[in-house]
C-alpha positions in Angstrom: 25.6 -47.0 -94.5 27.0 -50.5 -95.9 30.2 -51.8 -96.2 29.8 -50.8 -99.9 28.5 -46.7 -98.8 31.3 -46.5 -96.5 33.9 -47.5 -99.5 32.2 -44.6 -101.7 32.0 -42.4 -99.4 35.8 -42.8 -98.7 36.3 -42.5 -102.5 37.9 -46.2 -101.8 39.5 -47.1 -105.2 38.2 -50.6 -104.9 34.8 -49.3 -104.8 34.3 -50.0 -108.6 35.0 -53.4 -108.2 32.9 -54.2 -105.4 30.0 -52.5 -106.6 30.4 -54.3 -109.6 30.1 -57.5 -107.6 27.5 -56.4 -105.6 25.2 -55.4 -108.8 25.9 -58.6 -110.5 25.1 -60.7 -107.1 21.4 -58.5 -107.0 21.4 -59.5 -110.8 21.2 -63.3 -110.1 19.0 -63.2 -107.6 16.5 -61.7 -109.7 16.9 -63.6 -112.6 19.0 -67.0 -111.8 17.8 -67.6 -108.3 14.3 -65.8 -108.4 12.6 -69.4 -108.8 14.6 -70.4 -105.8 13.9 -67.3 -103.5 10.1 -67.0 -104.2 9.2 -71.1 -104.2 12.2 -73.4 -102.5 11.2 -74.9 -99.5 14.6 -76.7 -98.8 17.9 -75.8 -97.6 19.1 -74.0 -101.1 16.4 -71.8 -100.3 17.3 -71.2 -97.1 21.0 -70.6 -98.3 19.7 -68.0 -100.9 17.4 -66.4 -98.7 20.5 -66.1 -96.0 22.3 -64.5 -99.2 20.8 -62.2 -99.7 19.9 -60.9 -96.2 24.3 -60.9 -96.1 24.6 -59.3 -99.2 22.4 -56.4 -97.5 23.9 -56.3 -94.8 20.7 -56.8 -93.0 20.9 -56.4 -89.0 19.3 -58.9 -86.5 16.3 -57.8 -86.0 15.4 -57.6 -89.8 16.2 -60.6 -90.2 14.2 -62.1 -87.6 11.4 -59.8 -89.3 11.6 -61.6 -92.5 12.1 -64.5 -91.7 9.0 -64.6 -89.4 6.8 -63.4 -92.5 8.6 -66.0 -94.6 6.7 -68.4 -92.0 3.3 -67.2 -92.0 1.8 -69.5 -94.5 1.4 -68.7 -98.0 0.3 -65.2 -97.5 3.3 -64.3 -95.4 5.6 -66.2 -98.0 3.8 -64.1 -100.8 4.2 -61.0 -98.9 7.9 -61.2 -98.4 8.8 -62.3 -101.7 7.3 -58.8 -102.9 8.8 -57.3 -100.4 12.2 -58.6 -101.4 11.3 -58.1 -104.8 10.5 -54.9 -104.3 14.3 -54.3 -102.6 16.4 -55.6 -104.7 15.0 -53.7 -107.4 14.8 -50.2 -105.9 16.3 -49.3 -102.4 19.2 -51.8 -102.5 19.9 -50.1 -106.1 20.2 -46.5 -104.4 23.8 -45.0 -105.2 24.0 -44.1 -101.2 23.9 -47.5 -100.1 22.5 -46.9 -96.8 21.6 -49.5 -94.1 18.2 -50.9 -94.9 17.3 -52.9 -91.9 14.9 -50.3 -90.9 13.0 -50.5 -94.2 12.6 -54.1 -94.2 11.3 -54.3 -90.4 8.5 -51.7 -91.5 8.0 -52.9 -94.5 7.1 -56.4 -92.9 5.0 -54.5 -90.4 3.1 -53.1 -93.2 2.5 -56.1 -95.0 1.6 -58.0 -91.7 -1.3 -55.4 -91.5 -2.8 -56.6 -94.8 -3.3 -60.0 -93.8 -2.9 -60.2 -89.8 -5.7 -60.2 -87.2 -5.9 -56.9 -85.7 -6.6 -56.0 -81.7 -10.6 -56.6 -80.7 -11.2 -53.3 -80.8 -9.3 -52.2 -84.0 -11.3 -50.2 -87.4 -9.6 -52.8 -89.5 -12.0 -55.4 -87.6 -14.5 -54.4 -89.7 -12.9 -55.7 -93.3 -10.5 -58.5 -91.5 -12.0 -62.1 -91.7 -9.8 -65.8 -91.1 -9.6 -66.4 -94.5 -6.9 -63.4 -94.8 -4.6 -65.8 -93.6 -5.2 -68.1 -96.7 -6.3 -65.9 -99.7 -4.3 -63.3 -101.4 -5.6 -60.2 -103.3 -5.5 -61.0 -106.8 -3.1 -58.4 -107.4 -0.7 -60.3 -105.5 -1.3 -63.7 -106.5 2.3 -63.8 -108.8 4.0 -63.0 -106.0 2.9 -67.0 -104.4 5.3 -69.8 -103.8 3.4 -71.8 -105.9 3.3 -69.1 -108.9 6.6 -70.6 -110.3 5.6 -72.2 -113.1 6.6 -76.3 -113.0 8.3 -78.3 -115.8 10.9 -77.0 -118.2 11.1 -72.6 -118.1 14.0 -70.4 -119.3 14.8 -66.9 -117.5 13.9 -64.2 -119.4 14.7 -60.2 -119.5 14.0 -57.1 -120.9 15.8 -54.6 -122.3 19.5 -53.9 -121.6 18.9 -57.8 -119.6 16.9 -56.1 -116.9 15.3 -58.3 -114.5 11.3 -59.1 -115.6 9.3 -59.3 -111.9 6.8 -62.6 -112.0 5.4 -63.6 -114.0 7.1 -62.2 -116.6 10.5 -63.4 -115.8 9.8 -67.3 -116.6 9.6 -68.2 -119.9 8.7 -71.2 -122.0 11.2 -72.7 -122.6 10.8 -74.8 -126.2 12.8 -78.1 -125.6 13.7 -80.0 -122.2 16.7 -78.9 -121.3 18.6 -82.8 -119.6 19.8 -82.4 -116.3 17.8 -79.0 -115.2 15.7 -79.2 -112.5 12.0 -79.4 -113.7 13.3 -81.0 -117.0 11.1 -83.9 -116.0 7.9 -81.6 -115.7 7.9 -82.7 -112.2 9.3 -79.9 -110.2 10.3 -76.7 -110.3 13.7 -75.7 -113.0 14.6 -73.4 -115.5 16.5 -74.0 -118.9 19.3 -72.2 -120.8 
């Protein structure tokens, strides 16, 4: 379990709050930071990425996992920002709130099989071709760094302000917000 299991399952009477802070942190990175975690190149994204790995309480070794599909082009960036997606909305939600750093080190392995080269001799040989490491499936194309959409963009939710998954998430925003990144229809932002 995680620090956060261990405080419910002791029937810890600050649970309430901490889970509160918890939930809202998983909040903003769905919504606030999304652009940030699924596009950023830089050290913010870095910082959000480590984030979130913290706020999961993620072990060594699935972190190293991650991070290594986080490098492997655009494919592997795609990949892991569906896998995090994919987290934060469902296992990291679980009332338990049980260790996942098993998940995420086969979750990687799994998504490493869609687009990594197989041994010589493998069955998957026979669909597997170079380009895997450069094209996605269409199916997972909003899931690519680069499907953050550029200029001026407010966040938007659904019902009861539940997290939209991408492309769904950005909206248009109808006036340049001053001072917001991607004001300028240059980069990357979101307004208010």
């Amino acid at each position: 379990m995680t620090t956060l299991g261990w405080l419910k399952h002791l029937q810890d009477p600050g649970f309430e709050y901490f889970e509160r802070q918890y939930l809202q942190q998983i909040h903003r990175f769905l919504t606030e930071k999304w652009w940030i975690l699924q596009s950023g190149v830089d050290a913010q994204a870095l910082e959000e990425w480590m984030k979130v790995m913290r706020i999961l309480e993620l072990d060594l070794k699935a972190r190293r996992d991650l991070f290594l599909l986080l490098q492997s082009g655009v494919v592997g960036r795609a990949h892991a920002n569906k896998l995090l997606w994919n987290l934060l909305t469902g296992p990291a939600l679980e009332p338990k709130y049980e260790d996942l750093s098993n998940l995420v080190t086969h979750l990687v392995y799994k998504a490493r099989r869609d687009f990594d080269r197989p041994p010589r001799q493998h069955g998957d040989m026979s669909w597997w071709w170079w380009t895997c490491y450069e094209n996605l499936y269409k199916k997972d194309m909003r899931w690519h760094p680069q499907a953050v959409p550029s200029g001026t963009w407010h966040i938007q939710t659904g019902h009861a302000n539940q997290p939209l998954p991408p492309p769904h998430g950005f909206g248009v925003a109808a006036v340049p917000v001053p001072g917001v990144p991607g004001a300028d229809g240059k980069g990357k932002g979101k307004g208010k």
